[in-house]
Structure formats: structure tokens, C-alpha cells
C-alpha positions in Angstrom: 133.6 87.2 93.2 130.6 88.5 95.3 127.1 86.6 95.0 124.5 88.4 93.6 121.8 89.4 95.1 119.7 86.5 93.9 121.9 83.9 95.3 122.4 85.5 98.1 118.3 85.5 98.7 118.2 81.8 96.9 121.0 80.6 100.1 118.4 81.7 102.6 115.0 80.1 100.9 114.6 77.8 104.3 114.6 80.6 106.7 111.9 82.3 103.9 109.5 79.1 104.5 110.3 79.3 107.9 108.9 83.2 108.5 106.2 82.9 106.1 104.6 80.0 108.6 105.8 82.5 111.6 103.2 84.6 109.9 105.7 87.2 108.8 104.4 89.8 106.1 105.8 89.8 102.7 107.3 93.3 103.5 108.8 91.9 106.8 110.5 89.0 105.1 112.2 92.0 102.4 113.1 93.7 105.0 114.7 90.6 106.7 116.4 89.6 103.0 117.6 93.2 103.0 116.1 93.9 99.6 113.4 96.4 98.7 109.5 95.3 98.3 110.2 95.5 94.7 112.7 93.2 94.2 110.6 90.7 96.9 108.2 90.8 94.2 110.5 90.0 91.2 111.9 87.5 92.8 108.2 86.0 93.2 107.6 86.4 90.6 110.5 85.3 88.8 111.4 82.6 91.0 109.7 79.7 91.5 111.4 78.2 94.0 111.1 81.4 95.8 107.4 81.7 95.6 106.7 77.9 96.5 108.9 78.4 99.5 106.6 81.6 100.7 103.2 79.3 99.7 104.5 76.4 101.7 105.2 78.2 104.8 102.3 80.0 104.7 100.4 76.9 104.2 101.4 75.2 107.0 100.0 78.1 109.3 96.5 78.7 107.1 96.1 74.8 108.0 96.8 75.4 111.9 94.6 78.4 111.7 92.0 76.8 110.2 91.6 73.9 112.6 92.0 75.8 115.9 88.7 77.5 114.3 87.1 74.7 113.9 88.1 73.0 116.8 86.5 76.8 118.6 83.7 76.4 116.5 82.7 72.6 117.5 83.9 73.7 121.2 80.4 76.0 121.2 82.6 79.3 120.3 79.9 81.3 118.8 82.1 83.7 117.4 83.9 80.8 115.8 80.9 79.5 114.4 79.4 82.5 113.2 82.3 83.3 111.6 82.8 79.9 109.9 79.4 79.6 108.6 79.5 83.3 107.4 82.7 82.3 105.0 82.3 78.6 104.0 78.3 79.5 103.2 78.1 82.8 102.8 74.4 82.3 100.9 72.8 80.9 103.9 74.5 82.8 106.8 75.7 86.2 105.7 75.5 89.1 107.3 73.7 91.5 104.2 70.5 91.0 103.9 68.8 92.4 100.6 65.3 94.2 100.5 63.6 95.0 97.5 63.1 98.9 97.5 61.2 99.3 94.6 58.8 101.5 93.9 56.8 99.9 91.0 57.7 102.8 88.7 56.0 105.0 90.9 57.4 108.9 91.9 59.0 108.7 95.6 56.6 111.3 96.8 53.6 108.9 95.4 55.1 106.1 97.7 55.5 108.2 100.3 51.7 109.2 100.0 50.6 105.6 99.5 52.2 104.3 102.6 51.1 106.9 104.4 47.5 106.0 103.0 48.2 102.6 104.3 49.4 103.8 107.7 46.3 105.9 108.4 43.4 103.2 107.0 45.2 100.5 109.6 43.9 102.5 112.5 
């Protein structure tokens, strides 16, 4: 009798681990199970053994990843560091700054006129 598709997806779980840390999409690795995006998800879903072998592999690569930017960023990268700083403390080194635009309930054409006021008694 022929395996199911399951089994024959559950037979190949190593060389699942092992594209997930090539850095392999989740579509990829369907396409290389020869099943449809769909049924990659069920089986994630469904499968545990499936899903932990897809969050191991990828894992493993996050963590290289992750310290070759750090290593850049110590190593005066300042791309790197920006970049680091921007995600692990986003408060204090993000790229958004926020103004306060109000207008203290006044009209826009009365701020306009006040700054303009402003403008003209500086000179």
C-alpha cells in the first residue's frame, strides 16, 4: 500500500530542519515536499513534529544571524549599530520622531495668522 502523503512528508522531517536553517521560505520547502502551500500549513499546524522541525532550523540560522550583527556592530559597522539599537530599543533610537501639531483649539487660518504675527514682530 502507498504512504500517504503525511508520511511521506513525516520521512523527510530532517531534510525540512535542514532547509529551514538554509534559509528556505515556507513556500520553497512545499514546493520541495511537492505539496501545495495549503497542505504545508495543515501539516504545521497539525503536526507538531513538523512545526518544531521548521522552528529548530530556523533557529539555528536567527542565532548565526544575530551574532554576525553584533559581531558588525561591535566591529564599528554603523549600519549594524544603527540598526541594532533601532530594534532592541526602539524608544531611545528610532527613526520617527513625534511633534505635537496642535493648534490649541484654534482655526488653521488663525495659526497661520499667528505665526505669521510671530515671524514679522522677530524682525
Amino acid at each position: 500500500m502507498a504512504k500517504s502523503k503525511w508520511e511521506q512528508v513525516k520521512d523527510k522531517l530532517i531534510l525540512v530542519e535542514g532547509w529551514a536553517r538554509d534559509g528556505l521560505t515556507d513556500e520553497q520547502i512545499a514546493e520541495k515536499l511537492s505539496i501545495s502551500k495549503d497542505t504545508f500549513y495543515k501539516y504545521k499546524k497539525n503536526h507538531t513534529d513538523f512545526s518544531d522541525s521548521l522552528k529548530k532550523g530556523k533557529e539555528i540560522v536567527d542565532y548565526q544571524v544575530e551574532n554576525a550583527l553584533l559581531k558588525n556592530a561591535l566591529g564599528g559597522n554603523t549600519t549594524a549599530q544603527i540598526y541594532w539599537l533601532n530594534n532592541r530599543k526602539p524608544k531611545q533610537w528610532r527613526n520617527k520622531q513625534d511633534m505635537d501639531l496642535s493648534s490649541n483649539g484654534m482655526s488653521l487660518a488663525e495659526t497661520i495668522q499667528r505665526a505669521y504675527e510671530n515671524k514679522a514682530g522677530e524682525k
